[in-house]
C-alpha positions in Angstrom: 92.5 110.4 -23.6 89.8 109.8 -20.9 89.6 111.9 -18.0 87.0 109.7 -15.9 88.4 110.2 -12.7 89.8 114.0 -12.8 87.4 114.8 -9.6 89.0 113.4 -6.2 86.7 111.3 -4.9 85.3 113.1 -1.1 82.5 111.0 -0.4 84.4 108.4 1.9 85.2 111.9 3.7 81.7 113.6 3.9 79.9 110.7 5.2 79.1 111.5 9.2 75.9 109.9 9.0 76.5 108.1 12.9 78.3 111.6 13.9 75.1 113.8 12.8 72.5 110.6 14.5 74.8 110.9 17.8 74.5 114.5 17.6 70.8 114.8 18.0 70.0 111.9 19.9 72.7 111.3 22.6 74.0 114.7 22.7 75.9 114.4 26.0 77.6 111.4 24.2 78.8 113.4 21.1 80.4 116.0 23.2 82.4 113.3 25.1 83.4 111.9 22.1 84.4 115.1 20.4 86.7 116.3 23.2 88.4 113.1 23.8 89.4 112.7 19.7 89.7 116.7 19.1 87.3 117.6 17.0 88.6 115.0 14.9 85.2 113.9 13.1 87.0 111.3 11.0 88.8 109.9 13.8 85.4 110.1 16.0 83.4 108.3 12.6 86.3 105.6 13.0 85.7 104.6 16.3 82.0 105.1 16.4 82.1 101.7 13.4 84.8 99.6 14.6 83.9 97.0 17.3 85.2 97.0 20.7 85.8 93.5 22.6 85.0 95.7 25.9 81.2 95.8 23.4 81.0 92.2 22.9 82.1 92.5 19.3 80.0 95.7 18.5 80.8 99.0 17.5 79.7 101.9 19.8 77.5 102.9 16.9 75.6 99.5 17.3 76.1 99.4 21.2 73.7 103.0 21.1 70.5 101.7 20.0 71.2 98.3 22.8 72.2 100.0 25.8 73.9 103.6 25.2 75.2 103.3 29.1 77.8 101.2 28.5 79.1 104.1 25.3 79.3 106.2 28.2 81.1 103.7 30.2 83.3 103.0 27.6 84.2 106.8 27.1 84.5 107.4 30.8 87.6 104.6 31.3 89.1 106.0 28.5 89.4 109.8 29.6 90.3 108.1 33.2 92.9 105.6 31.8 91.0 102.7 33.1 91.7 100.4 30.5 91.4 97.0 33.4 
């Protein structure tokens, strides 16, 4: 009997990659981030990939290296509830 697969698989988990980029180069922005999703880093990966329509399509992750303002924008209206 094979046991190929006896290890559970934690890459998928352990890959921050945008969280640790975020981190040193828009600082102000991880914090935000990290106190609106708890500390949540999988939660915080998630929406840092998926695109946003308020983004034109892009995900904040993208959005970063165009115009990191409107990240900040974005995180603003949601800890104010301004979701106009």
């Amino acid at each position: 009997m094979s046991h190929q697969n006896t290890k559970p698989s934690v890459e998928k988990h352990t890959n921050f990659a945008e969280l640790e980029h975020l981190k040193t180069d828009h600082f102000d922005i991880y914090q935000e981030l990290m106190k609106q999703f708890k500390y949540d880093e999988r939660v915080c990966q998630e929406w840092l990939n998926k695109p946003k329509p308020l983004l034109q399509g892009k995900s904040p992750f993208e959005q970063l290296s165009i115009n990191a303002d409107e990240v900040v924008g974005m995180l603003v209206r949601m800890r104010t509830g301004d979701f106009s």
